[in-house]
Rosetta silent file (secondary structure, phi, psi, omega in degrees, C-alpha in Angstrom):
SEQUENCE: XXXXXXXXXXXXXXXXXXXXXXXXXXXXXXXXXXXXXXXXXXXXXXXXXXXXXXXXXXXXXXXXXXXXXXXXXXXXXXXXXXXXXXXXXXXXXXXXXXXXXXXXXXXXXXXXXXXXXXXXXXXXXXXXXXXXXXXXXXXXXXXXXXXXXXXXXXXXXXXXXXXXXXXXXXXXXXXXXXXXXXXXXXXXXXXXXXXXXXXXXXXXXXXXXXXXXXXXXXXXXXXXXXXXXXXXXXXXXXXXXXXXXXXXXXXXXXXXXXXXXXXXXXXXXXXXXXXXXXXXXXXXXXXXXXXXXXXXXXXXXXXXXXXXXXXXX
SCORE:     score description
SCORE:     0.000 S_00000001
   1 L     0.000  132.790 -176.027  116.117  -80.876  -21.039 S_00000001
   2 L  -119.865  158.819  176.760  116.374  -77.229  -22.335 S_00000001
   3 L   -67.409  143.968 -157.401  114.771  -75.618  -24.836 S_00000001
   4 L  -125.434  174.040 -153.133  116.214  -75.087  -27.926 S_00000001
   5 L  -118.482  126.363  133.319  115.904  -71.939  -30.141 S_00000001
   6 L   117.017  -37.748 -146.878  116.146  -70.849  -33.797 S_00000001
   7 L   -73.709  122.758 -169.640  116.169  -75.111  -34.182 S_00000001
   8 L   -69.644  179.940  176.618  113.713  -76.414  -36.922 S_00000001
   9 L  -137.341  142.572  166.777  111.263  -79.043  -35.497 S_00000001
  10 L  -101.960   77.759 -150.652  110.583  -82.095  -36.908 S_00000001
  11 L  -128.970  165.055 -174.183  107.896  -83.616  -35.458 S_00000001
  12 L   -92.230  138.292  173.851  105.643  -87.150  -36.070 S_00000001
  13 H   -74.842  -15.600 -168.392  101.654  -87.252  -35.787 S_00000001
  14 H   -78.219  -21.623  166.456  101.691  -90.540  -34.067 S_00000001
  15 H   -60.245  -48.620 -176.767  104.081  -88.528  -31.194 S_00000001
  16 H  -105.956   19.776  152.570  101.542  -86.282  -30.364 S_00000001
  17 H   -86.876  -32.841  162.654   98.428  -88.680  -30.489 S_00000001
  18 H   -43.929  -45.196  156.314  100.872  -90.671  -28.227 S_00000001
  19 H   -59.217  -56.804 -159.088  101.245  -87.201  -25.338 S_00000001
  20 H   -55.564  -47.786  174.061   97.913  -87.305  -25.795 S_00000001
  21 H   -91.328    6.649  135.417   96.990  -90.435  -24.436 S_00000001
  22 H   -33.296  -54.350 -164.124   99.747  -90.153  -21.873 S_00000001
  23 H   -83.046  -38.383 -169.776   98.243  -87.092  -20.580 S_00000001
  24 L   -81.885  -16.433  170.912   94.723  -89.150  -20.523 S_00000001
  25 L  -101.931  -27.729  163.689   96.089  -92.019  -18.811 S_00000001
  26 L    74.040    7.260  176.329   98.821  -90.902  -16.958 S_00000001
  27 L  -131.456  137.950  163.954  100.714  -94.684  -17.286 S_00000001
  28 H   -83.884   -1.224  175.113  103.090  -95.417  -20.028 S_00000001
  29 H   -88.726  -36.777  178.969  101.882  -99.152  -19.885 S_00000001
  30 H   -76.772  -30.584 -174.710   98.016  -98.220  -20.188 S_00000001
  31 H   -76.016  -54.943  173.278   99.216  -95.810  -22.860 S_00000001
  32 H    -7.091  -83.659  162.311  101.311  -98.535  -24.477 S_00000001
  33 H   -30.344  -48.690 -178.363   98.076 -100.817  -24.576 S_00000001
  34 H   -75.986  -34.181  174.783   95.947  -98.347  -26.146 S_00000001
  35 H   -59.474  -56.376 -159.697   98.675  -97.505  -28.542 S_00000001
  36 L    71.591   66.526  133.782   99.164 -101.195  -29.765 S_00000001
  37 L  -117.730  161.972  146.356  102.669 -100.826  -28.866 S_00000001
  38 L   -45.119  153.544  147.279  105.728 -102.364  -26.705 S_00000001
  39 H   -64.241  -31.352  172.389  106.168  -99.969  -23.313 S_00000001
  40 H   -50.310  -84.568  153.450  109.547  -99.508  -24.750 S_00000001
  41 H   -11.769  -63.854  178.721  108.745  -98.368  -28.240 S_00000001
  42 H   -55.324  -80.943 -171.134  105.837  -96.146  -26.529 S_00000001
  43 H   -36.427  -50.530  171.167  108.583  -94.767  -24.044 S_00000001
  44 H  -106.943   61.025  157.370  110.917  -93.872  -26.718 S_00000001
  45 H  -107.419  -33.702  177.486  108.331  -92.186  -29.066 S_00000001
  46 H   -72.282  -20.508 -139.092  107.873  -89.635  -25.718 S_00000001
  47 H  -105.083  -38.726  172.365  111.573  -89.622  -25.658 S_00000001
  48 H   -48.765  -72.954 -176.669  111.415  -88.486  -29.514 S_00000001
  49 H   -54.894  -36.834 -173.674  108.798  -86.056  -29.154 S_00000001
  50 H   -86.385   -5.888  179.582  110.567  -84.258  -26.342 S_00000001
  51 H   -83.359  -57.051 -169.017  113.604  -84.343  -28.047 S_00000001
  52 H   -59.855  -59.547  171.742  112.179  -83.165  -31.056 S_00000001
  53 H   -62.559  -50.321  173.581  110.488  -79.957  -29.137 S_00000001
  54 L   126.407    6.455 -170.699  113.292  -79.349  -26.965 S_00000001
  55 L  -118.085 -169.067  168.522  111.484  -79.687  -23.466 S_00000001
  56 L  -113.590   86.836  176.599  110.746  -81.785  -20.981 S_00000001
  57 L   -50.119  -28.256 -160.702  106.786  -83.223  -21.017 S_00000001
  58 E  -128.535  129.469 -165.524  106.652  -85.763  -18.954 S_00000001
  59 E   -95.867   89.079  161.578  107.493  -85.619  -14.746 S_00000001
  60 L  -104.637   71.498  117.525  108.155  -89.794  -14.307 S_00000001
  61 L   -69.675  -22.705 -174.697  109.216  -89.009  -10.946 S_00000001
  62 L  -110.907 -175.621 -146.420  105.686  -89.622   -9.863 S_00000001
  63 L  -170.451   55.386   15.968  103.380  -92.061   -9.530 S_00000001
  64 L   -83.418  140.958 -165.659  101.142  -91.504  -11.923 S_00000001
  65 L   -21.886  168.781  166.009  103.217  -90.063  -13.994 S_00000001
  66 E  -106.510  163.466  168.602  102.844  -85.959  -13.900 S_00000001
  67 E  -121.043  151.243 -174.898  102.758  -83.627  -16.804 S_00000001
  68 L   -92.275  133.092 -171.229  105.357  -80.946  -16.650 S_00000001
  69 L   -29.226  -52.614  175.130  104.226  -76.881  -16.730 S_00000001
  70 H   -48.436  -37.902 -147.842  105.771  -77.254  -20.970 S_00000001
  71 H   -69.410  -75.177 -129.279  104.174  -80.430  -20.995 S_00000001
  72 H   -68.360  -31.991 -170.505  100.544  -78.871  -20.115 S_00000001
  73 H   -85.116  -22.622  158.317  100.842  -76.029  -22.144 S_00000001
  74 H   -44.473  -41.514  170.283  102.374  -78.306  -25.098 S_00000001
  75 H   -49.764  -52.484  145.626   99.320  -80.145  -24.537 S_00000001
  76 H   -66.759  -36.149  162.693   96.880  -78.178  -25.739 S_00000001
  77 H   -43.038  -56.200 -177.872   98.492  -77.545  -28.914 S_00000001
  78 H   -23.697  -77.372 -158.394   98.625  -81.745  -29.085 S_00000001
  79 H   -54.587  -53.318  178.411   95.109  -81.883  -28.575 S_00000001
  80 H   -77.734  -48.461 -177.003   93.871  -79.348  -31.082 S_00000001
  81 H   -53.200  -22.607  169.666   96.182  -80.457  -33.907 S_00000001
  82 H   -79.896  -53.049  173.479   95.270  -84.153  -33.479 S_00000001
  83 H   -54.764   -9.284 -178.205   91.593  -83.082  -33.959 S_00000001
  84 H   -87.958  -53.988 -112.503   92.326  -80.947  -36.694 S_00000001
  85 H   -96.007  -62.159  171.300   94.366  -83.440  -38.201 S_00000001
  86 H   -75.893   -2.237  152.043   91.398  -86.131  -38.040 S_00000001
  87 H   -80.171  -28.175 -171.132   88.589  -84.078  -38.961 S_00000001
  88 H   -68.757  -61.635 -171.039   90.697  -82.822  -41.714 S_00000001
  89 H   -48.191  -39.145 -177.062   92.049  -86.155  -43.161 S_00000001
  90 H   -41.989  -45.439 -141.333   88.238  -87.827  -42.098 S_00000001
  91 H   -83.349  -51.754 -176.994   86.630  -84.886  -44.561 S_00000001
  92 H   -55.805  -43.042  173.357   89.426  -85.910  -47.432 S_00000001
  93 H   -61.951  -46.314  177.599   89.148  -89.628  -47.204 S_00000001
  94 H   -52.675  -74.996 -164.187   85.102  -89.128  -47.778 S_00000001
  95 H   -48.772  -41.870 -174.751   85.789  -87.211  -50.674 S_00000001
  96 H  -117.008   31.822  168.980   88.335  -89.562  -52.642 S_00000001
  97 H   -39.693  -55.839 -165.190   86.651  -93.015  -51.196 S_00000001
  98 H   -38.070  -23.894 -176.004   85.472  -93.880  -54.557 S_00000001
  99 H  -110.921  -14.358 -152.627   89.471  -94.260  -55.643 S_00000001
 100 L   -56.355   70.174 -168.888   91.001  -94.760  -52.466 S_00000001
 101 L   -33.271  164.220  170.703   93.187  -98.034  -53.105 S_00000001
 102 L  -122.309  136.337 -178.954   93.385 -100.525  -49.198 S_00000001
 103 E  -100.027  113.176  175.762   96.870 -101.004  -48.134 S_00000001
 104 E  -130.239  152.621  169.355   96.958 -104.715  -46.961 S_00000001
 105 E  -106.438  133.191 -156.883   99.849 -106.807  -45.884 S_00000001
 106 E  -141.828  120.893  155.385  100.020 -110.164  -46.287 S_00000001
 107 L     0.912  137.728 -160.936  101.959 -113.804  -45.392 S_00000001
 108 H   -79.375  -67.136 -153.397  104.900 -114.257  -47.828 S_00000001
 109 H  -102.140  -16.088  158.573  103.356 -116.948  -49.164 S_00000001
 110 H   -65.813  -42.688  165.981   99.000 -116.043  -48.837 S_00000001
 111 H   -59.947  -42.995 -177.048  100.371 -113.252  -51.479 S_00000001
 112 H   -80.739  -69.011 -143.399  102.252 -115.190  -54.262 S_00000001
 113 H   -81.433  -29.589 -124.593   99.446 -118.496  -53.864 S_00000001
 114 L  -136.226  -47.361 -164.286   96.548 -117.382  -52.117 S_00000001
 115 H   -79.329  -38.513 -156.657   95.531 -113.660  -52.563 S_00000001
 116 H   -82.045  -66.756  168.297   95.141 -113.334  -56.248 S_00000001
 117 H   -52.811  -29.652  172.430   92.547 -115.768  -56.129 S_00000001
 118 H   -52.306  -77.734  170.714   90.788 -114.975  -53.038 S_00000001
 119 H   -44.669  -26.348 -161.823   90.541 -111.216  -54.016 S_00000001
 120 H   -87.221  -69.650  169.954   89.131 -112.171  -57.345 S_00000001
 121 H   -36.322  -59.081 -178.415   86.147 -114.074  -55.670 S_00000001
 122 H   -72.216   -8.632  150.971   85.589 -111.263  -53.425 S_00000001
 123 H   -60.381  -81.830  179.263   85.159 -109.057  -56.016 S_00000001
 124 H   -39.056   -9.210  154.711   82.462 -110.778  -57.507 S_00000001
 125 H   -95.976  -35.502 -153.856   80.305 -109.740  -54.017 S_00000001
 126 H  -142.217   20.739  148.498   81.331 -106.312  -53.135 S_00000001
 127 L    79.101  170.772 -142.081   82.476 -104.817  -56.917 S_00000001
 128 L   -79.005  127.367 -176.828   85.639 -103.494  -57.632 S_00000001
 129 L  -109.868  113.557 -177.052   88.368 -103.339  -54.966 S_00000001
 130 L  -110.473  142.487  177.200   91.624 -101.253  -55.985 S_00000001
 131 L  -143.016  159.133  165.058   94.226 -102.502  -53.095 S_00000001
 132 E  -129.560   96.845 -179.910   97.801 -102.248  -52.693 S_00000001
 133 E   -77.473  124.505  141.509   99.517 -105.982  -51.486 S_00000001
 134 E  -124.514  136.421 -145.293  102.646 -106.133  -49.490 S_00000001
 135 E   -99.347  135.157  173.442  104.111 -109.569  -48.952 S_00000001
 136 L  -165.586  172.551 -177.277  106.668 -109.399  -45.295 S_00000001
 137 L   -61.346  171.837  157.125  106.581 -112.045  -42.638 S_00000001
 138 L   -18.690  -66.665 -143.107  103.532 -112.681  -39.569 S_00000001
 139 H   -61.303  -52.029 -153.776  105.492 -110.701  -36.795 S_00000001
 140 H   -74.444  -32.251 -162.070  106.260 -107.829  -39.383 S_00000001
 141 H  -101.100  -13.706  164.022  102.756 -107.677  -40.834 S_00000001
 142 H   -89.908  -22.631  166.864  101.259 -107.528  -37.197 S_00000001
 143 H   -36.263  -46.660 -174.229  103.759 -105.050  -35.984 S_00000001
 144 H   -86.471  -49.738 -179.380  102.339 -102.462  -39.313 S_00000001
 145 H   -72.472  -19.254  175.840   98.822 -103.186  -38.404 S_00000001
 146 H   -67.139  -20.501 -172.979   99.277 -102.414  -34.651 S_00000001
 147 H   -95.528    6.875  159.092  100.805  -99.360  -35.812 S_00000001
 148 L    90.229   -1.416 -163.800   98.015  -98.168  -37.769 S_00000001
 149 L  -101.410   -4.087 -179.227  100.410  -98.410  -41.179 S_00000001
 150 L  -135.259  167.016  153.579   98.117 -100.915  -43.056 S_00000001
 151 L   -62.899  -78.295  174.968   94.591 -101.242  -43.687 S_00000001
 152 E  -141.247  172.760 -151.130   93.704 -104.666  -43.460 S_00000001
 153 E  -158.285  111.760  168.336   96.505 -108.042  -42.796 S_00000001
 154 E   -93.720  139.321  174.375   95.803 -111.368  -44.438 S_00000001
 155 E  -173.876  151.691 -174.709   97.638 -113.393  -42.351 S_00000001
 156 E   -62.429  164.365 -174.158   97.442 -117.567  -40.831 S_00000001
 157 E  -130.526  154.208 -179.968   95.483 -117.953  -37.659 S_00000001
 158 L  -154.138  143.078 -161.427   97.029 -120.683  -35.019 S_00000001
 159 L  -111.217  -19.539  165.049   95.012 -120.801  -31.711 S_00000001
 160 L   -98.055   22.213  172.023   98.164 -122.107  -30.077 S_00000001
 161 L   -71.676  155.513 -176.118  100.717 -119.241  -31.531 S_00000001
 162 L   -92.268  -11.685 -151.853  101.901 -117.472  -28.932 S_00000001
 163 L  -122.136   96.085 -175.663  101.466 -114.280  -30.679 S_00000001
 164 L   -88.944  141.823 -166.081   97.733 -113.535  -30.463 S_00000001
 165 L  -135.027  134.101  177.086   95.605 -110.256  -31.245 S_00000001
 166 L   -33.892  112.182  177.511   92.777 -108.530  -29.169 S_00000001
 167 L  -106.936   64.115  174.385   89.672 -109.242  -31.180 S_00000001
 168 L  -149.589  -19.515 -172.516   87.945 -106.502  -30.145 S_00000001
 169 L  -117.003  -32.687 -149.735   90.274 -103.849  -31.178 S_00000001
 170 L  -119.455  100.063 -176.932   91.687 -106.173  -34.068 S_00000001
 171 L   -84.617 -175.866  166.573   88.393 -107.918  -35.764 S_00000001
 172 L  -175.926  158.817  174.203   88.770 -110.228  -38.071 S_00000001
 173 L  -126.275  149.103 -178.382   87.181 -112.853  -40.793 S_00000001
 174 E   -89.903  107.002 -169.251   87.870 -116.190  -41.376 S_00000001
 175 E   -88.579  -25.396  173.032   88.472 -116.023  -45.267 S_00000001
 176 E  -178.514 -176.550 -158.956   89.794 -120.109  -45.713 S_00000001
 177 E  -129.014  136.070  141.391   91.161 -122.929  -44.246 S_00000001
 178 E  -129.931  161.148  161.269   94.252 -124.715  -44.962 S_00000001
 179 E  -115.146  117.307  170.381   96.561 -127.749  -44.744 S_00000001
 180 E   -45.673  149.480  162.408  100.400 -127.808  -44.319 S_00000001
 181 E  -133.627  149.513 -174.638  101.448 -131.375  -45.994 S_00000001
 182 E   -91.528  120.583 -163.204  104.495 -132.846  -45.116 S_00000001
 183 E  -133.581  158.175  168.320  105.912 -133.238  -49.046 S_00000001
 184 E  -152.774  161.093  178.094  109.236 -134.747  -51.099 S_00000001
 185 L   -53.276  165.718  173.185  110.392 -135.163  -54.459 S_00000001
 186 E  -120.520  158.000 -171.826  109.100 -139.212  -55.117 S_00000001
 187 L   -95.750 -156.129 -136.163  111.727 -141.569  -56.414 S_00000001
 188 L   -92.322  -44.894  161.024  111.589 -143.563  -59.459 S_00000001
 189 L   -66.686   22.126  122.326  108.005 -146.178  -57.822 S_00000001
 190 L    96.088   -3.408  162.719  106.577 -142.932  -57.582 S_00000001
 191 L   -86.263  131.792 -178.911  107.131 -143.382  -53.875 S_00000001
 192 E   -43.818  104.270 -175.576  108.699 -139.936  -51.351 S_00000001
 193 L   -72.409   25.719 -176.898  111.974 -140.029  -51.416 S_00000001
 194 L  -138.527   24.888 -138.277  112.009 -138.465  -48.181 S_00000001
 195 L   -88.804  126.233  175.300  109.404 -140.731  -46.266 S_00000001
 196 L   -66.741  -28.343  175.518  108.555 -139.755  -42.626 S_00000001
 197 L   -47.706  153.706  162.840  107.672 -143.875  -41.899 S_00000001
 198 L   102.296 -105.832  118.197  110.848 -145.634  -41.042 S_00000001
 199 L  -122.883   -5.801 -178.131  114.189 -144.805  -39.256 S_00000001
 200 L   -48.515  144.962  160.902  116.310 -143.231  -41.748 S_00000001
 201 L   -76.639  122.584 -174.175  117.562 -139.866  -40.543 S_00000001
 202 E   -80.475  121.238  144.152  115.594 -137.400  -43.049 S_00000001
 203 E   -37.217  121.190  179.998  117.079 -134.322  -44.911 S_00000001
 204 E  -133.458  137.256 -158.387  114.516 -131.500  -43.582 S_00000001
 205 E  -119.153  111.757 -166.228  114.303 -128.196  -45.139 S_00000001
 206 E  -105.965  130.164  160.674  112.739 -125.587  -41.775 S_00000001
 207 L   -62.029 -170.978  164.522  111.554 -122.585  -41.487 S_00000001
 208 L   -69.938  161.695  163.848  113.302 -120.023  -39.532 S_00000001
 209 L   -52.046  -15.889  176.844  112.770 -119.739  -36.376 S_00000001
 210 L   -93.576    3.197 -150.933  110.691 -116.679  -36.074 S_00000001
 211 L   -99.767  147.584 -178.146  108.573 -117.502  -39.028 S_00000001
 212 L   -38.636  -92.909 -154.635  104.759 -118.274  -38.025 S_00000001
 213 L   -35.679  -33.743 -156.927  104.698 -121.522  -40.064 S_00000001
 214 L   -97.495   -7.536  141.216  107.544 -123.063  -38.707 S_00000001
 215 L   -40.393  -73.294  174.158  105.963 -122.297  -35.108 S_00000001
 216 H   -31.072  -48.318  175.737  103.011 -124.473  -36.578 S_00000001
 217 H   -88.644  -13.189  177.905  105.212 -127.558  -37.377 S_00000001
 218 H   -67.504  -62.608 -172.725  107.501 -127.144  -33.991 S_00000001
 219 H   -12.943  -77.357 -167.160  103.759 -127.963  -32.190 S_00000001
 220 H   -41.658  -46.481  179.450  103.433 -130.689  -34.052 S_00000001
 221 H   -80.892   -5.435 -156.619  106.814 -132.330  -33.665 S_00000001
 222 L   -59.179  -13.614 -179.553  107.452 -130.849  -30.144 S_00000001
 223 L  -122.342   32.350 -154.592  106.802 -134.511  -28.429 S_00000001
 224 L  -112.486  166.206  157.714  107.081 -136.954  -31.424 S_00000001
 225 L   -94.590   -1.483  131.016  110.426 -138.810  -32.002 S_00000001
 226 H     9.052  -70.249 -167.270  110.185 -137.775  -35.662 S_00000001
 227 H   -54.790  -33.358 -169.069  111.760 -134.775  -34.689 S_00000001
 228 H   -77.063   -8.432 -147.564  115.300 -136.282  -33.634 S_00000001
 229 H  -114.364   -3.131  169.456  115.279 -137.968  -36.990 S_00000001
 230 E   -67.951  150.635  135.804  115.130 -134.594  -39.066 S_00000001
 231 E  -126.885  127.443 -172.057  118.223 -132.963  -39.928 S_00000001
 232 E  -100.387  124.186  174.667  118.141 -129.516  -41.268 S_00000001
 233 E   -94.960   10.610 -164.674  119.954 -129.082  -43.947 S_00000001
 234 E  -153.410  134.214  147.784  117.996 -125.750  -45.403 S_00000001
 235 E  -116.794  171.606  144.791  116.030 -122.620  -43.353 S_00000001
 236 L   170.540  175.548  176.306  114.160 -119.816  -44.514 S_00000001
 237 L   -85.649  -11.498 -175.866  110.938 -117.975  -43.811 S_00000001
 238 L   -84.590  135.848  175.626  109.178 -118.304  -47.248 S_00000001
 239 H   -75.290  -56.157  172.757  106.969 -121.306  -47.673 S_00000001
 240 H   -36.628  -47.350 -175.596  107.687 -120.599  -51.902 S_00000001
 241 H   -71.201  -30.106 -179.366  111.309 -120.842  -50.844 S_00000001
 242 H   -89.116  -46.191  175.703  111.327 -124.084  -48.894 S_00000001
 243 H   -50.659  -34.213 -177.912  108.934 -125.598  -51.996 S_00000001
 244 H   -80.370  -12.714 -157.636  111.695 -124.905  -54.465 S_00000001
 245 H   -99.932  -64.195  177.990  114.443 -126.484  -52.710 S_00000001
 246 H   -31.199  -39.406 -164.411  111.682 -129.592  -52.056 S_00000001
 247 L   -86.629   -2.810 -165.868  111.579 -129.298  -55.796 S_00000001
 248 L   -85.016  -40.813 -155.824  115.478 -129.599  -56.285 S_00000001
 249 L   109.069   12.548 -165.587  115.620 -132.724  -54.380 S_00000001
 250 L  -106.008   18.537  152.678  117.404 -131.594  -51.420 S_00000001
 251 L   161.275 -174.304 -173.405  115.068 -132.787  -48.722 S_00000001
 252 E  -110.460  165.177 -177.907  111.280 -132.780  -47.614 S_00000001
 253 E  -164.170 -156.634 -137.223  109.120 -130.107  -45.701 S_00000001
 254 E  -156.586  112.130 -177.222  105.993 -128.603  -44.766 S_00000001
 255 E  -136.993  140.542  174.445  103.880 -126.732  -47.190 S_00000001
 256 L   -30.565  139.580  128.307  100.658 -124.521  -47.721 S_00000001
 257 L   -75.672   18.639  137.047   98.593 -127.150  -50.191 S_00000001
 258 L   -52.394  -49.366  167.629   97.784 -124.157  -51.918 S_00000001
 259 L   -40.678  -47.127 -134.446  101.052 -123.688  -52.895 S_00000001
 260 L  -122.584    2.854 -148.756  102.220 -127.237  -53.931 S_00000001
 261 H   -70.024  -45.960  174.937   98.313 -128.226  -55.391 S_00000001
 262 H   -78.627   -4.185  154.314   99.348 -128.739  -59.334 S_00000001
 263 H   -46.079  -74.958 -145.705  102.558 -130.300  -58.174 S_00000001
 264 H   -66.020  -40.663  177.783  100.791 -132.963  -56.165 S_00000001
 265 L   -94.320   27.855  172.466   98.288 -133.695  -58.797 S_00000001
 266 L  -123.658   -8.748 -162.655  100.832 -133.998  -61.707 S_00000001
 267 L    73.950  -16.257 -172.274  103.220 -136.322  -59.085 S_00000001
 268 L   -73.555   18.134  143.523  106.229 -134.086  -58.866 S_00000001
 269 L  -148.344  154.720 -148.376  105.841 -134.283  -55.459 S_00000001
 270 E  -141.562  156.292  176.604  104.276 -136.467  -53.711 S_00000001
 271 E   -45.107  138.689  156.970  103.171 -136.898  -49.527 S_00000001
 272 L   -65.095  -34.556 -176.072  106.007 -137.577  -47.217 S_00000001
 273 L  -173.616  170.029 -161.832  103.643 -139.101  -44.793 S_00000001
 274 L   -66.572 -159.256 -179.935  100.090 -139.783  -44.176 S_00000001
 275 L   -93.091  -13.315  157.437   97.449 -137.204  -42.781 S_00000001
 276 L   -21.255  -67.587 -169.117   98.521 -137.732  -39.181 S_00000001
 277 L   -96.895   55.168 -169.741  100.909 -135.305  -39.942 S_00000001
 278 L  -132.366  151.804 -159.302   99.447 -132.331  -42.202 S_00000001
 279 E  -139.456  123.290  171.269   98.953 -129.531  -39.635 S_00000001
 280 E   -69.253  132.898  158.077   95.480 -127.216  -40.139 S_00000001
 281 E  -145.463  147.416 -163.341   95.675 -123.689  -40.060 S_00000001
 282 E  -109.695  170.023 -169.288   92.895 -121.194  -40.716 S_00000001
 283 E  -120.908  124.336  157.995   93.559 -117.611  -42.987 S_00000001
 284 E  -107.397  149.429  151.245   92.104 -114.488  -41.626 S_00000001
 285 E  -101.050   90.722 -166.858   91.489 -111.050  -42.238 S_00000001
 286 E   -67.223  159.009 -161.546   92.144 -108.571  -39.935 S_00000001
 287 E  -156.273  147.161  117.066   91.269 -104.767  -39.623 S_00000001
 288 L   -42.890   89.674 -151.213   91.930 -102.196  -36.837 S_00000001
 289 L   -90.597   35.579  164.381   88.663 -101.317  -35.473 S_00000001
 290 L   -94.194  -41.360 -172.009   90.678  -97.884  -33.836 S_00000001
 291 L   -74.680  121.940  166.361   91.321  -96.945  -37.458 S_00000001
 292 L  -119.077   72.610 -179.343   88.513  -95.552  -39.164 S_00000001
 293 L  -104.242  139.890 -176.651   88.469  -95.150  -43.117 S_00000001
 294 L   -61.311 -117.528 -149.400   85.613  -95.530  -45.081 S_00000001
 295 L     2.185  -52.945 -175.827   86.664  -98.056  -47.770 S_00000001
 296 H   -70.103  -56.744 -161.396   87.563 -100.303  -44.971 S_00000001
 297 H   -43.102  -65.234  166.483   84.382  -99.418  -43.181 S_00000001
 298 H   -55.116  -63.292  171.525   81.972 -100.197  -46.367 S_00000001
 299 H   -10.995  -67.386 -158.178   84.538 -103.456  -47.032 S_00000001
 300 H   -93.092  -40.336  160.059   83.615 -104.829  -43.898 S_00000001
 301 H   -43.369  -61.401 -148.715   79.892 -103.812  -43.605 S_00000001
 302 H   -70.797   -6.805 -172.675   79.546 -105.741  -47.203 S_00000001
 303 H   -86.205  -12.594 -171.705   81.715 -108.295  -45.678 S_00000001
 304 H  -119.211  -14.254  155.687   79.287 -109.095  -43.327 S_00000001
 305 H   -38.014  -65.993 -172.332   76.538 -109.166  -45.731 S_00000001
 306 L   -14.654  170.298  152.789   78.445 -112.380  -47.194 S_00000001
 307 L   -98.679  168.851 -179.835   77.165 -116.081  -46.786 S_00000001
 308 H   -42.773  -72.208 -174.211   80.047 -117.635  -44.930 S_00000001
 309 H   -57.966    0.973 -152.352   80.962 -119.833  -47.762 S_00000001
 310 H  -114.997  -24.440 -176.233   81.204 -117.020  -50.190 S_00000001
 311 H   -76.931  -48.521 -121.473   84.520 -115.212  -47.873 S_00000001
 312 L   -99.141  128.303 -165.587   86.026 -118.493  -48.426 S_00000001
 313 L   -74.889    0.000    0.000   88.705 -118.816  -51.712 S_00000001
């Protein structure tokens, strides 16, 4: 790679805390790990940055990796500008705590049903919270906190999901507990017109496949014969999305009761099946404990203050 001249540079801060911890580890997989990245992703963020400068940093000819004569002298710049860059931003963040909305991302469906109330409670312990909620899927909302791009991530906890987070770098509080119920429209006896009991083949309205929840209900069905007797006639990833279709009539599913609660206690929809089949999941709140801004920092001291019962919506 040659250097290139006269050529503006465009470069990212997260590239050259990323050299940095290259050059301290000397593996792109141990850098990876510390990063809360893929090794891919990590690999082409060096591939950026070297692009971006015009040289070549990193000798992976070796075994561990080498740094290349640009890389080392590139290096020290790295190294002072990421320290300027966090004592500066450190000094600025003190100064405008007092306003400083938290960026949190949050479950598609813990935002519309879940959040508004929650936050509201938690007010009433630890005083005025200005936040900024964005609603995206699981994968997507851990994917922003590994990258340092969020604050704090409301998000379901499943102890058999496959896609689990270090709780030592990623801390987290258990804010409430819910249960999917398996729900349908009820027919005219006030009975589910979608009833898992019987043999009928069921209209069943699924999440997608990537979506958390609909991990959470494969478990459940993965040995039952239930499952051959679904047919899905609906996906999506929104719990809010599969409840409106539920509310249409066009088949039964698997819903937050948060979501569905003044349905179920006015009748327009009513249980599909008993509690055998309502599948627990707990709601957490997550943090980076690599990231360090004071809002979150006081948050989570006063958060710890709590009684137990008092986190809980």
């Amino acid at each position: 790679m040659h250097q290139r001249s006269g050529a503006p540079v465009n470069l990212e801060t997260k590239w050259l805390e990323d050299f940095v911890t290259l050059a301290n580890t000397r593996s792109f997989s141990a850098a990876a790990r510390q990063r809360h990245v893929t090794q891919p992703a990590f690999s082409r963020r060096i591939r950026s940055l070297e692009h971006a400068i015009g040289v070549t940093l990193i000798d992976r000819s070796t075994t561990p990796v080498g740094i290349t004569p640009e890389g080392q002298l590139f290096l020290v710049t790295a190294r002072n500008l990421v320290e300027q860059l966090t004592e500066s931003l450190g000094h600025l963040r003190g100064l405008s705590m007092a306003n400083e909305a938290m960026d949190i991302v949050a479950a598609h469906s813990l935002a519309l049903s879940f959040f508004p109330q929650w936050i509201s409670r938690l007010q009433q312990g630890v005083g005025e919270l200005p936040t900024r909620l964005v609603a995206m899927n699981v994968g997507e909302a851990i994917h922003v906190l590994r990258e340092g791009n969020c604050d704090l991530m409301l998000a379901y906890y499943d102890p058999y999901a496959s896609m689990q987070l270090d709780a030592e770098v990623f801390p987290s509080f258990s804010i409430g507990k819910v249960n999917m119920l398996p729900v349908s429209l009820p027919d005219a006896a006030g009975k589910p017109r979608f009833p898992l009991a019987g043999q009928e083949s069921i209209p069943y309205l699924s999440y997608t496949q990537g979506a958390f929840l609909g991990r959470s209900v494969r478990m459940l069905l993965k040995n039952d014969p239930l499952r051959m007797r679904l047919r899905t006639v609906y996906e999506t990833a929104m719990a809010e999305g599969l409840k409106g279709m539920v509310m249409q009539g066009v088949g039964m599913a698997w819903i937050p009761d948060f979501c569905i609660r003044e349905e179920l206690a006015s009748g327009r929809l009513v249980r599909a099946g008993n509690q055998k089949w309502d599948v627990p999941l707990e709601i957490r709140l997550y943090r980076c404990s690599l990231v360090h801004k004071p809002g979150v920092e006081t948050l989570w001291r006063q958060m710890m203050k709590l009684p137990r019962d008092f986190l809980h919506a």
